[in-house]
N, C-alpha and C positions, 0 to 999 in steps of 0.2 A: 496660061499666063494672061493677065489682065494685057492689054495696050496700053494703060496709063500709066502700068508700072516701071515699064521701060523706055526707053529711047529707041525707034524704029531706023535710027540712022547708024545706029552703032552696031558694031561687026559682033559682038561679045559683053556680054550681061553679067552681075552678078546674081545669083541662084538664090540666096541670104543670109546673114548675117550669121558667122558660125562662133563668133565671141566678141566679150569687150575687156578691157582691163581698167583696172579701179586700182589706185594708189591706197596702200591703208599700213597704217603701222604696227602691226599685229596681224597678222592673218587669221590665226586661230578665234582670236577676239573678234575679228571682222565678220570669219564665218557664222559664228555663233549668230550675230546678230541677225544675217540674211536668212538664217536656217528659223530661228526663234521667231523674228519679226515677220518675216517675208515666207515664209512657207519653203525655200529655196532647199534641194537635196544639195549633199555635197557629193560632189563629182571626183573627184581629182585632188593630190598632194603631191607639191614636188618634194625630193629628196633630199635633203640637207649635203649628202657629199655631191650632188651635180654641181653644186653651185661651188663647193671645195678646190672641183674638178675643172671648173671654166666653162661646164657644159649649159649651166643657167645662170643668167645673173643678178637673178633675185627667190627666193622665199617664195612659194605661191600657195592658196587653197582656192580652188574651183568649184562655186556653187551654181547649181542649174534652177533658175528660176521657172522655166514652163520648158516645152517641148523645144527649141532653136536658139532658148536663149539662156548662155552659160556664162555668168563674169568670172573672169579672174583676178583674185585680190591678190596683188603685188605686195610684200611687203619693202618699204624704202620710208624713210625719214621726210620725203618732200614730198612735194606735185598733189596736195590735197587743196582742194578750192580756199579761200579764204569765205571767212561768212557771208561778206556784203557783196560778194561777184554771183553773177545769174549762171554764167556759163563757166565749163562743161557741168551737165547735168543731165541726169536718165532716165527716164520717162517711163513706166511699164501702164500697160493697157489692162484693167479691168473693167468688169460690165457693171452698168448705170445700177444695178440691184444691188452690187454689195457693196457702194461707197459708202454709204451711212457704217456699215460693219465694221468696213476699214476701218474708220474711224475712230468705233468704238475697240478695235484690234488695239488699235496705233496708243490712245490714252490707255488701256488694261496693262501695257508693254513699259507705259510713261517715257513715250517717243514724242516729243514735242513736234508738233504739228502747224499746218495753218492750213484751213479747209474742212469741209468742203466748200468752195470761191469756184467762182467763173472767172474768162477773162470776157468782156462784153459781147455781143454779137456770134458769138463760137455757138452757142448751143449746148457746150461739152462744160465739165467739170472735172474738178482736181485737188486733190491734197499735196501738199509739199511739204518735205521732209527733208533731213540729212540723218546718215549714217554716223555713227558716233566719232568717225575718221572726219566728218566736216564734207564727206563727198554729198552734192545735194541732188536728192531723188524726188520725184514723182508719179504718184496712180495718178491717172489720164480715161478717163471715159466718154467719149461722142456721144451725141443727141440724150444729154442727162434730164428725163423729165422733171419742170421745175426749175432748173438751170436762172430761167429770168427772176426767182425767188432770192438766187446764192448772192454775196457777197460779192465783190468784182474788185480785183487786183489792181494795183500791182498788191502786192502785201512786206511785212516789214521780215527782212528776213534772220531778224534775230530773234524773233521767236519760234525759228529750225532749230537752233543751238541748243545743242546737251550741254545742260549749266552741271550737271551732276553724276555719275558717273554710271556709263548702262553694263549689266540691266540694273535696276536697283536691288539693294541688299532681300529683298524679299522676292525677288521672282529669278534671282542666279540659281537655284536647284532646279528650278525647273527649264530657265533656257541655257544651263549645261546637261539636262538630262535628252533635250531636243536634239541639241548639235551632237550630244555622243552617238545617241540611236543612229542618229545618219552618218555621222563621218565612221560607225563601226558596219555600215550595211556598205557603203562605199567598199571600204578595205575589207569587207566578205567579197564582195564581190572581184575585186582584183585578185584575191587570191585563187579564188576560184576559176576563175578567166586563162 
């Protein structure tokens, strides 16, 4: 364990981050997009009678984005950021070689974008994004060579806004044939378990 990662005065640490949860009005719809856009396996499905039952009290799919890091998409009617607010928003970390990809990921997807921007002085770079729920995300990369070349923030953030509806009419076969492959390797795998 790093020293700087923790606090030497404190009795009891946290180890890291074992999930997060994200507001989205669809799950199924949401997963899709984390699985399609973001590379994200699906993990996990709650059960329609738990929540019947009193035992959950909402809707979930659970996509694991890398190795520690698993959102769970809630479904509920509220608590999605509105456009024009910065915070909460989610940050994932990739490396300085495949932002330019992302990029070109994020337009092939026609995932409205802003970036790749620096914020001044950082060194780092980033694209910002939102999930078609309006939750607002970001790829994050440290010491981006070229960095003093990019663009520098703040930036407008209604050009994150899905004006239209995802995925678009020509790429729904394919990012429903992505999120099946996974949410049916998922449910192999639990029944096998």
């Amino acid at each position: 364990m790093n020293p700087s990662d923790f606090n030497p005065d404190a009795p009891l640490h946290i180890r890291a981050l074992n999930h997060t949860t994200i507001p989205v009005k669809d799950r199924y719809k949401a997963a899709r997009f984390y699985v399609a856009v973001l590379g994200a396996e699906v993990h996990h499905e709650s059960a329609p009678d738990r929540v019947k039952k009193g035992l959950a009290r909402a809707l979930q799919v659970g996509v694991r984005l890398c190795s520690g890091l698993e959102i769970d998409l809630f479904e509920q009617e509220y608590g999605q950021p509105k456009w024009d607010q910065s915070h909460p928003h989610h940050a994932f970390d990739v490396p300085a070689e495949e932002l330019d990809k992302w990029a070109a990921h994020f337009k092939k997807w026609k995932v409205p974008i802003v970036g790749p921007m620096t914020r001044g002085g950082t060194g780092s770079a980033e694209i910002y994004f939102n999930d078609p729920d309006g939750n607002h995300l970001e790829l994050h990369c440290s010491n981006y060579p070229g960095h003093e070349k990019l663009p520098s923030g703040p930036y407008d953030k209604q050009r994150t806004v899905h004006k239209d509806p995802w995925p678009a009419p020509e790429l729904e076969k394919e990012a429903d044939r992505l999120f099946e492959a996974s949410l049916q390797r998922m449910r192999g795998l639990r029944k096998s378990a």
